[in-house]
Structure formats: structure tokens, C-alpha cells
C-alpha positions, 0 to 999 in steps of 0.5 A, spaced: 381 384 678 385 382 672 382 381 665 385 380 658 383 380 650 387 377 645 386 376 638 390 369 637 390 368 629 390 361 631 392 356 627 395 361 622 402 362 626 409 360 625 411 355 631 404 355 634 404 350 639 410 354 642 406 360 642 400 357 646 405 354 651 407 360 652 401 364 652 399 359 657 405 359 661 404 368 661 396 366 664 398 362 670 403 366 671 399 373 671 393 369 673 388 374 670 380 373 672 378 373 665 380 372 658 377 374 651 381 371 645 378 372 638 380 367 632 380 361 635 379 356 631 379 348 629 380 343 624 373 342 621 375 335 620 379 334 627 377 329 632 371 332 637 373 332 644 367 334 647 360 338 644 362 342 638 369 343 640 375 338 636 381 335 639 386 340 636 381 346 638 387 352 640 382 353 647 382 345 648 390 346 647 390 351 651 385 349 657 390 343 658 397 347 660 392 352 664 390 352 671 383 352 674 381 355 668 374 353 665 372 356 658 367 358 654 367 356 646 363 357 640 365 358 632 363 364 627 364 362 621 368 357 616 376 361 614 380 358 610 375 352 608 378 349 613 377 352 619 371 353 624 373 360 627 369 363 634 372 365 640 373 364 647 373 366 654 376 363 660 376 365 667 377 362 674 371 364 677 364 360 676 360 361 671 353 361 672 350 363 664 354 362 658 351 363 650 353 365 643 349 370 638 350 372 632 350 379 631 351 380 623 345 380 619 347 374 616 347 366 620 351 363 615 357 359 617 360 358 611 360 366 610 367 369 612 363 376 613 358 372 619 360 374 626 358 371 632 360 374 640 361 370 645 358 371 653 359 368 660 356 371 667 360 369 672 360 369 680 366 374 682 365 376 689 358 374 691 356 379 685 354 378 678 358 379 672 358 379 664 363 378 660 364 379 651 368 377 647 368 381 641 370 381 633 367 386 629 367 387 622 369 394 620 367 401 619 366 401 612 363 395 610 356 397 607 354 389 606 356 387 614 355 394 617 358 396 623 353 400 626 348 394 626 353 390 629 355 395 635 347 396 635 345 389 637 350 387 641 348 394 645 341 391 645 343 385 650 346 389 656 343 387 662 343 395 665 344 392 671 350 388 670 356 390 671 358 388 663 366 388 659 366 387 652 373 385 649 375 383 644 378 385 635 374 392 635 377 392 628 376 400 629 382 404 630 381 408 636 386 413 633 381 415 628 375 420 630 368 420 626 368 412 624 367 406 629 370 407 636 367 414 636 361 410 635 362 404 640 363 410 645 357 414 642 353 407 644 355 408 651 360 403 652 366 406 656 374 405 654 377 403 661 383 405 657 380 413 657 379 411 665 385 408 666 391 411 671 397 407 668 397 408 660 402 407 654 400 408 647 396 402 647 398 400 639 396 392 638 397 393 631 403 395 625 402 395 618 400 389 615 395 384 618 389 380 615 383 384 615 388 390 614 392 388 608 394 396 606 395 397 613 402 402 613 399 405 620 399 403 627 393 402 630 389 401 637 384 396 634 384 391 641 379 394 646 376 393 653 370 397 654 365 397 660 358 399 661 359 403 667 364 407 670 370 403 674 376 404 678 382 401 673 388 402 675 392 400 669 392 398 662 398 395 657 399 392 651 403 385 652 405 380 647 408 386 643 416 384 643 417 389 649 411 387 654 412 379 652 413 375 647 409 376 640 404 370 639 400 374 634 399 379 629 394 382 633 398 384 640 393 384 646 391 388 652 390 386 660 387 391 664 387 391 672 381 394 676 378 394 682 371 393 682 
């Protein structure tokens, strides 16, 4: 099984739609299971396509260069004042159950600070799965704390299900004591920890929105699992070495066997 996580910062990029091409043209190749993409966003004023997604919406765009993938979308908050901003999953697989939840104290869209995370079960295999896709806040928000993010998340795995929550942790996985620590502490498993192949696993440099005084490298881009699995591998890509760069957020694929 072969799954990715992205934070796209759509929208935001120089040659956007070149960049989506390409990362359409890098999914039908690799031809993963699973992909989590985090900001993923639309015109508030666009033309609907269909439900709450819009025309110019970076999941419909994608969607339509991408083969025998179906998705999963919903919308956070409001960025920029001008974008509805959420998340997606694609998969090949059937989706049998999707949902969207917030995970912030506040449900307010129009609240920067307002998170949702995304949810699908799919069919691989004859057996049930669970897939997140994630953007968290950060450790030292007092307002919007991450415990409280992290504990209700934790709260709806079905401990039955095999589950993977991917996504922008928005926690430096370098850092002990903080966040990622916490993520771990909550029972969730890295598969970079599990993994037989590694590399440095760095999916951010310097400077990114959400981390304007970064000067650091960071591992905020995460693939957990509720359980122990057998992963093969785990590498950064769209990083200028392994693919092209499409984001400020560089994105993590991990290959297992289930």
C-alpha cells in the first residue's frame, strides 16, 4: 500500500496550475492508494461545481487530470478573506463512510484559528480502513491548544480499525517535550519510526506561513497509524531532490504492506 500527505498551500503558489499538473502527473504515475492533502482551498465567490465545492476548487482541478481517483473535501475556515480553506483525501479504493469534524474549540468559520480534519473508510482488500487528513495547530497556542486538538481526534478512532492520520502536524518532530511527543504519548505510531528505509525526513526550511521566524529545518509533515505496521519505506518528495517543489511544505509518501 502506497500513501501520500501533502500540504498543497494552494492557491498561494507562483504557476499554480503547472504545479498541480505536475502533481497529477507524479500521482498517476506513483499510483498511491491514499492521498491526504491539507490547504486545499477555493474562490468563496467561484462558481459551485457540485455540493460545497466550487469550479476553481485545487481537489476538482486535480480530480480531473487524475485517474480512477474519487475524493473526499471539506473546508476549515475562511483564509485570506477570500478563500475557503479545508482538506482532502483521494483514494482508488471504494469509499464505504466519509465525514468532516472540527477538532477546535471553535466552529467558527470565519476564524483563521478554526480547524477541521477530514475522514474516509475505504474497502482495501476486503478490509476496512480509516484514513485522516490533518492540519493541526501548534504547541504553544494558548487559545487554540493542541492538546485539545490531539485529545479529540484521538477520541474518534475506531480501535478496531486499522486508522492513519496524515497530514501538517504543525509540531517539529525534532523537538522532544512539545507536540510530536505528545502525538506519540497519545498512542499514535510514526511509520517513519517503523520504517526500513528512511531519509532525513525534513518537509520544511526556513521560512513558511504559520512559521514566519523559522531559520530551522523541520519534520512537520507526519504519517501515523493507530497500530503497528510493517512499512517499507518512508521518503520526502516534491523536495527538488526526490521531484519537483509544488509547495513550501515538502510531502511525505510511505509504502507498507498490510
Amino acid at each position: 500500500m502506497k500513501l501520500l500527505t501533502l500540504n498543497c498551500h494552494s492557491w498561494q503558489e507562483d504557476n499554480q496550475l503547472e504545479k498541480i499538473k505536475y502533481l497529477a502527473k507524479v500521482i498517476n504515475e506513483k499510483k498511491y492508494d491514499v492521498i491526504a492533502l491539507q490547504e486545499v482551498s477555493q474562490l468563496i465567490d467561484s462558481e459551485t461545481y457540485s455540493g460545497n465545492l466550487k469550479k476553481d476548487n485545487f481537489a476538482v482541478i486535480l480530480k480531473n487530470l487524475l485517474n480512477e481517483y474519487d475524493f473526499h473535501w471539506d473546508y476549515s475556515h475562511i483564509g485570506y478573506d477570500k478563500y475557503e480553506e479545508g482538506l482532502a483525501i483521494f483514494t482508488k479504493h471504494k469509499i464505504i463512510n466519509k465525514k468532516s469534524f472540527f477538532i477546535t474549540k471553535s466552529d467558527n468559520i470565519n476564524y483563521w484559528k478554526t480547524r477541521k480534519v477530514v475522514k474516509v473508510t475505504i474497502d482495501y482488500k476486503g478490509k476496512n480502513l480509516d484514513l485522516y487528513s490533518c492540519h493541526l495547530g501548534w504547541w504553544k497556542d494558548e487559545e487554540e491548544t493542541f492538546k485539545y486538538q490531539v485529545d479529540k481526534l484521538i477520541k474518534t478512532i475506531n480501535t478496531n480499525t486499522l486508522t492513519f492520520f496524515m497530514g501538517d502536524f504543525n509540531n517539529n518532530a525534532f523537538i522532544r517535550g512539545e507536540g510530536y511527543d505528545y502525538l506519540l504519548n497519545s498512542g499514535l505510531i510514526d511509520t517513519f519510526n517503523l520504517s526500513k528505509e528512511v531519509d532525513c525526513g525534513i518537509t520544511a526550511k526556513g521560512k513558511i506561513d504559520g512559521w514566519d521566524k523559522n531559520k530551522e529545518e523541520l519534520r512537520l509533515d507526519l504519517i501515523f497509524s493507530n497500530k503497528s505496521v510493517n512499512v517499507i519505506s518512508s521518503k520526502v518528495i516534491f523536495n527538488g531532490q526526490n521531484k519537483e517543489i509544488i509547495s513550501d511544505h515538502y510531502g511525505v509518501e510511505v509504502t507498507l504492506e498490510i
